[in-house]
Rosetta silent file (secondary structure, phi, psi, omega in degrees, C-alpha in Angstrom):
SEQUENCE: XXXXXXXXXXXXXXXXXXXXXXXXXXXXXXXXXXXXXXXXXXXXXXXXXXXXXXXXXXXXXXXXXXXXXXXXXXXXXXXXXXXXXXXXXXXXXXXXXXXXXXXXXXXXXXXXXXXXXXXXXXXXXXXXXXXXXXXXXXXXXXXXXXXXXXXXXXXXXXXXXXXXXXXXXXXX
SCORE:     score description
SCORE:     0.000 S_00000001
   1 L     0.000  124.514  165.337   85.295   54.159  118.123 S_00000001
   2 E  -151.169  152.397 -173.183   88.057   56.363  119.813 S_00000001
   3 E   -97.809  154.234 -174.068   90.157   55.963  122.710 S_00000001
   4 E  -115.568  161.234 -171.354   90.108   59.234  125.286 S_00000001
   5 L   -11.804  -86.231  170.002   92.838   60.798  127.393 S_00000001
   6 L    -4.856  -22.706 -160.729   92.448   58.262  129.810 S_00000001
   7 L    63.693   16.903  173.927   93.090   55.210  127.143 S_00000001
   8 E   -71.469  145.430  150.373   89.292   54.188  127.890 S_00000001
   9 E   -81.780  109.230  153.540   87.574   52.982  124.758 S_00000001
  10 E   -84.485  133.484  155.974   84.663   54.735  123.485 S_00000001
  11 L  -123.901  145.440 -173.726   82.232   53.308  120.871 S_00000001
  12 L  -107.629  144.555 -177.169   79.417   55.178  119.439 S_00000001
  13 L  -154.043  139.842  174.642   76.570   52.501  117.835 S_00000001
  14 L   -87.557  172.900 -159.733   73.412   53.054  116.677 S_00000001
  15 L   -72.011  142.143  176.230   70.284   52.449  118.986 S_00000001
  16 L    99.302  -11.183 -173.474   68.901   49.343  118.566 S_00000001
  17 L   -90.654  132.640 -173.452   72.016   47.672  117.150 S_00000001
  18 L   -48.752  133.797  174.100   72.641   44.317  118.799 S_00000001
  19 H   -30.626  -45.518 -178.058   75.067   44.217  121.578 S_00000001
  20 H   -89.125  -30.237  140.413   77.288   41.382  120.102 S_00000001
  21 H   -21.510  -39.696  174.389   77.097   43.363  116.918 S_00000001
  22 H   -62.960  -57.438 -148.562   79.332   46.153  119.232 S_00000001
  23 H   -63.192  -63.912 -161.941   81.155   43.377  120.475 S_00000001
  24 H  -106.763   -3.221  150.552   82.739   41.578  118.013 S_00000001
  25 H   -66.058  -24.773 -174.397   83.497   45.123  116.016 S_00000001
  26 H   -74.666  -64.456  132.559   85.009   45.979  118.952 S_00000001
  27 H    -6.167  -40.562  166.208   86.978   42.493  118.815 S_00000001
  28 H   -71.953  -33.723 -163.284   87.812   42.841  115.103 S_00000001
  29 L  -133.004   80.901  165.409   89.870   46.177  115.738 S_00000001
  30 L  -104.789  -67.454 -156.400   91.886   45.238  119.366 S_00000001
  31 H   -34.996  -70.850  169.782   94.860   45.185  117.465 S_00000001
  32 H   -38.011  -60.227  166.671   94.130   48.790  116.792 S_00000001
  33 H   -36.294  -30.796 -170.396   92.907   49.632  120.384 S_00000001
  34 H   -69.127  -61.970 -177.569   96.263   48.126  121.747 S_00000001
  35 H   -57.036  -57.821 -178.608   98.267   50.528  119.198 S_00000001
  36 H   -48.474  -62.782  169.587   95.821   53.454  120.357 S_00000001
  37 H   -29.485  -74.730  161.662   96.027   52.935  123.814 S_00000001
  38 H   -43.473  -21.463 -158.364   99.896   52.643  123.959 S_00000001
  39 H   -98.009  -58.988  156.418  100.263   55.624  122.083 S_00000001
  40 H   -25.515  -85.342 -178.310   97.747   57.323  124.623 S_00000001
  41 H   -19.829  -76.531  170.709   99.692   56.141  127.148 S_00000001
  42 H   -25.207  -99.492  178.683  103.101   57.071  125.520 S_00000001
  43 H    -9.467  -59.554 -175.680  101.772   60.776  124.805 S_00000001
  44 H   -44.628  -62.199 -151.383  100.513   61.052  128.530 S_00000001
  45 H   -69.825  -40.223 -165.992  104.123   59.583  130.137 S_00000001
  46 H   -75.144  -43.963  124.171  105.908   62.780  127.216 S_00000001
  47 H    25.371 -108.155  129.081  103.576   64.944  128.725 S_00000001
  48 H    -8.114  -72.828  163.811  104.401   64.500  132.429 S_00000001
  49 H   -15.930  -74.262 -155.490  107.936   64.538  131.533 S_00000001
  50 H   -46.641  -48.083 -137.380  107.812   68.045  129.591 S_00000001
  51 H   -88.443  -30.268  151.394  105.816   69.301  132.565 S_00000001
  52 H   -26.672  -35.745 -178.503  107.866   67.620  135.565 S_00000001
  53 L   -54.970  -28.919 -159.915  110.844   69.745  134.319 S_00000001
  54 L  -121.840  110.360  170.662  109.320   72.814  136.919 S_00000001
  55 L   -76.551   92.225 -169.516  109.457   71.765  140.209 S_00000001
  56 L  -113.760   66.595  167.289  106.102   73.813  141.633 S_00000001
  57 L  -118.400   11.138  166.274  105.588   71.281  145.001 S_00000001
  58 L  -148.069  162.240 -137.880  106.703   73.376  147.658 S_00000001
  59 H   -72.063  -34.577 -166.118  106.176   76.815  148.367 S_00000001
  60 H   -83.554  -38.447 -164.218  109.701   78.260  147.471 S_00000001
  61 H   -92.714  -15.857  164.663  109.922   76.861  144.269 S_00000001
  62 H   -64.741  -32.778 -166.879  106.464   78.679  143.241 S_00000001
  63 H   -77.654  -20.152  142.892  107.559   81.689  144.595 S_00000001
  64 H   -18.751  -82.352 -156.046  110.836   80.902  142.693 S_00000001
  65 H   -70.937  -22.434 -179.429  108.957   80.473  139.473 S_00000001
  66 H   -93.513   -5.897  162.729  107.009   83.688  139.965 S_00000001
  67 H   -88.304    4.800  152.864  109.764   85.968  140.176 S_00000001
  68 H   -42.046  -69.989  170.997  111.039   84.272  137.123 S_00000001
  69 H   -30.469  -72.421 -174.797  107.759   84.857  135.350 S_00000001
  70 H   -55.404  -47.737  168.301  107.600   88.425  136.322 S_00000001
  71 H   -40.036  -57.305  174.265  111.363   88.964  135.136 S_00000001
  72 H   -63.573  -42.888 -146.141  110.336   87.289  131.843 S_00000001
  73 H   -91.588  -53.661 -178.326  106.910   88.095  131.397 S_00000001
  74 H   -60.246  -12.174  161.439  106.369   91.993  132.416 S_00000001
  75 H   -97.035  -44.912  167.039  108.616   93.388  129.905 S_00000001
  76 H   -39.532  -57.847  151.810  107.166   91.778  127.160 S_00000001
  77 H   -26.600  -55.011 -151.458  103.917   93.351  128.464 S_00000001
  78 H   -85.768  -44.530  155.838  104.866   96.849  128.683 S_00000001
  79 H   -37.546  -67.733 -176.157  106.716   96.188  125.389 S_00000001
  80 H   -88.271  -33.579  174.718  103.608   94.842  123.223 S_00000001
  81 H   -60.211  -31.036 -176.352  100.889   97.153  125.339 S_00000001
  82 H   -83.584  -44.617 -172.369  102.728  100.205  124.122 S_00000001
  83 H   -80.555  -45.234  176.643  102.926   99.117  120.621 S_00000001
  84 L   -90.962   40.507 -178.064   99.499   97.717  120.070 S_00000001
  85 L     3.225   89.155 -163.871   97.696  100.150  122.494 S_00000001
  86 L  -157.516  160.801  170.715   96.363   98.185  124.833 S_00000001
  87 L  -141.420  123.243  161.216   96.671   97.482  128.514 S_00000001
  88 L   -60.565  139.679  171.585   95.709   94.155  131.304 S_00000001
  89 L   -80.392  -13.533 -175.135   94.290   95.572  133.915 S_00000001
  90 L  -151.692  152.345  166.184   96.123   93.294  135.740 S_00000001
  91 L  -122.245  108.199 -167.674   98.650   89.770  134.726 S_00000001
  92 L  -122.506  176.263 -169.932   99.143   87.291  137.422 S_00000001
  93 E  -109.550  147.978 -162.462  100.543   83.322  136.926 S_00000001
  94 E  -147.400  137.013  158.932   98.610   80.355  137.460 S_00000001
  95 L  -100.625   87.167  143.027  100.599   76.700  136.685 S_00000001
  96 L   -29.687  115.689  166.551   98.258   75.734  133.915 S_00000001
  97 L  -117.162   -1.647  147.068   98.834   72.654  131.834 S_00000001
  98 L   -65.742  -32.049 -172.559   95.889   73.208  129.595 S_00000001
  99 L  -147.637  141.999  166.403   96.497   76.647  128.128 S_00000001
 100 L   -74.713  -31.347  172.579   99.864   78.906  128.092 S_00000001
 101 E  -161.133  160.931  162.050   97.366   81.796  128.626 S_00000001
 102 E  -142.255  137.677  168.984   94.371   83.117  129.163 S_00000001
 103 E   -72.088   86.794  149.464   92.552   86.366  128.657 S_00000001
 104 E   -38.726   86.342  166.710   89.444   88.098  130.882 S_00000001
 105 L   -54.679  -55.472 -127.183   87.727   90.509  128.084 S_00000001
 106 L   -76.939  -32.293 -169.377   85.291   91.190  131.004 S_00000001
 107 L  -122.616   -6.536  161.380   88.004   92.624  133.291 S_00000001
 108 L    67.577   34.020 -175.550   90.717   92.764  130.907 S_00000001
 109 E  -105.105 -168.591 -167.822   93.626   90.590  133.260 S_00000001
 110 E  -147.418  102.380 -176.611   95.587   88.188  131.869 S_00000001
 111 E   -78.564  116.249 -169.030   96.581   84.719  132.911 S_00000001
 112 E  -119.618  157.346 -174.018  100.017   83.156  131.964 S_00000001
 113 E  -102.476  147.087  170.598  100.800   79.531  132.958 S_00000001
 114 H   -45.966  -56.237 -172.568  104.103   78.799  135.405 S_00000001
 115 H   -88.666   25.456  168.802  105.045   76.728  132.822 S_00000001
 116 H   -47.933  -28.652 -157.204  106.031   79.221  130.008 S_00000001
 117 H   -76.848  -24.356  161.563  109.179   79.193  131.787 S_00000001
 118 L   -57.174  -56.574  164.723  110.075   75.502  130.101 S_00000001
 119 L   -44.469  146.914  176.837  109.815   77.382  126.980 S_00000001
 120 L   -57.895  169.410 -171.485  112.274   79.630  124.375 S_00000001
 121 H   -79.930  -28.607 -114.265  112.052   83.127  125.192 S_00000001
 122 H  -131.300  -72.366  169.790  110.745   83.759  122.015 S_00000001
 123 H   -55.791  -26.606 -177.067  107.755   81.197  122.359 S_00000001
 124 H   -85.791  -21.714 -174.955  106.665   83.101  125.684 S_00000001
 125 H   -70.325  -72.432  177.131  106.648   86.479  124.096 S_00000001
 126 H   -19.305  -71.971 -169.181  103.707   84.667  121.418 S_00000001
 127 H   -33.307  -53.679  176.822  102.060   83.849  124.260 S_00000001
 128 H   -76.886  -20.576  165.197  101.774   87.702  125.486 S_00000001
 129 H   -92.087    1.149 -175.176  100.907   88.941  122.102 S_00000001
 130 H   -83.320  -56.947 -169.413   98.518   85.972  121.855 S_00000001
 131 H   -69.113  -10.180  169.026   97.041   86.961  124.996 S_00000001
 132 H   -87.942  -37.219 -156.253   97.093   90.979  124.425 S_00000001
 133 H   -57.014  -49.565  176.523   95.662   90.368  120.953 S_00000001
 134 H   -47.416  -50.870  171.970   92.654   89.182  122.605 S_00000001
 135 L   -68.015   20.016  164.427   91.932   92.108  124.408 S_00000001
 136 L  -120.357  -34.629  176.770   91.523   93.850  120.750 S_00000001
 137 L  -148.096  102.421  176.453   89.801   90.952  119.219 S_00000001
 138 L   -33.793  -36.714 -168.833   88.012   87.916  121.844 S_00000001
 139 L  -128.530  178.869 -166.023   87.993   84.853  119.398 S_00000001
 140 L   -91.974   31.996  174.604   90.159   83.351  117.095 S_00000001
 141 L  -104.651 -143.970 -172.666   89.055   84.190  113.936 S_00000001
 142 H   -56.728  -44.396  151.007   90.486   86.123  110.909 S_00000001
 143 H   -36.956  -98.783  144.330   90.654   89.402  112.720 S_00000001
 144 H    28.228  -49.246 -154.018   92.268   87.509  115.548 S_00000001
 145 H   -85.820  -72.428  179.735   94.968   86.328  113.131 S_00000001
 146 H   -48.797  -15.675  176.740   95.617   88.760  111.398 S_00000001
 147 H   -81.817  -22.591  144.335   96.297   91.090  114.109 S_00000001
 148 H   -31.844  -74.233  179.169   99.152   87.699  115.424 S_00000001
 149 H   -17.876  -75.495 -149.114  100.246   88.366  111.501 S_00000001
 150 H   -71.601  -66.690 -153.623  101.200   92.050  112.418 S_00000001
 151 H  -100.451   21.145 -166.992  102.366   92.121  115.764 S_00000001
 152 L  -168.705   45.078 -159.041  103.892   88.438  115.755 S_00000001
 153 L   -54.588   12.393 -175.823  104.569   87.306  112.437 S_00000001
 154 L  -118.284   10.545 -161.712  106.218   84.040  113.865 S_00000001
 155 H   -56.268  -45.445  170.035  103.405   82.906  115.996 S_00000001
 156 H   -36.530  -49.173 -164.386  102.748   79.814  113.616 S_00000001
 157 H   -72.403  -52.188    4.959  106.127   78.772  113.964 S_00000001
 158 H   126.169  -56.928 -159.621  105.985   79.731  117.827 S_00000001
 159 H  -105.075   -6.752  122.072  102.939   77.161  118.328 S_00000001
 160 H   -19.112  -81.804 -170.471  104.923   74.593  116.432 S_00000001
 161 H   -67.865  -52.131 -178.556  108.072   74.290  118.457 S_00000001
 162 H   -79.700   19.719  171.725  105.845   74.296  121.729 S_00000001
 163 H   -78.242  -74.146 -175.999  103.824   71.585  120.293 S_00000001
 164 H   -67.937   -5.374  160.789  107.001   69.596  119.519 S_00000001
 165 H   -69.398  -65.612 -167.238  108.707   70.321  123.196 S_00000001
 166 H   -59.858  -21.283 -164.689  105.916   68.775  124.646 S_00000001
 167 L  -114.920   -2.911  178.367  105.438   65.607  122.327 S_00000001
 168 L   -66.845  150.276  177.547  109.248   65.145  122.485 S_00000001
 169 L   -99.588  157.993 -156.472  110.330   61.604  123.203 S_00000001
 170 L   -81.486  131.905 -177.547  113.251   61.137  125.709 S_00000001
 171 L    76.581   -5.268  173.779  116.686   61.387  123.523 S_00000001
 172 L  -110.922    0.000    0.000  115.114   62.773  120.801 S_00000001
């Protein structure tokens, strides 16, 4: 049983097992569901918050946020492209609430989300060696790391603190 984004309850059962078997397991652990749910909830409403801080609803404040971005974001490119010889062919902004970046191997650009800008300066720079790293090594494995290790020894810490921005609770 697990509850999804949404707070919907899933249960997985095997075939054939009677319905009211489902039922009153399901029934046995509400308490739990309630506590899941809320928590869901909660998580959603910190969420929304974090991401609410960047006003992108009317046309000025995107165009706002993207000459932020480029102020922030293109010298850290030019800056990490020179040192790990590498280049995007191209980096444009998207406001993304799934990923802080993303990487094209096939065409080599580079996608950063509008809301880096909520973030320390320090956490968006990860982001641009996360996302040049890729175009030297595609997946996340040891390569992968170690080349974060080298040119970003703080990236752990760096995926920490925007983990905990986002999950903060109001006042804390």
């Amino acid at each position: 049983m697990r509850i999804v984004k949404n707070g919907d309850v899933h249960v997985s059962a095997p075939i054939g097992m009677p319905r009211k078997t489902v039922e009153a397991f399901i029934e046995q652990h509400r308490d739990w569901i309630d506590k899941a749910r809320t928590k869901t909830v909660e998580r959603l409403k910190q969420r929304a918050d974090f991401y609410n801080q960047l006003p992108l609803s009317t046309r000025a404040e995107v165009d706002e946020a993207q000459r932020r971005l480029k102020l922030l974001v293109e010298p850290m490119v030019e800056k990490y492209s020179q040192v790990m010889g590498v280049t995007p062919s191209y980096v444009y902004y998207r406001p993304n609430i799934s990923r802080w970046g993303q990487c094209n191997i096939r065409n080599h650009s580079i996608c950063i989300s509008a809301y880096v800008l909520l973030l320390p300066e320090w956490c968006v720079e990860h982001v641009v060696v996360h996302e040049l790293c890729h175009l030297l090594e595609p997946s996340h494995n040891a390569r992968f790391h170690a080349l974060m290790d080298q040119y970003f020894p703080r990236w752990k810490e760096a995926r920490k603190v925007t983990r905990l921005l986002i999950n903060k609770k109001k006042g804390g």
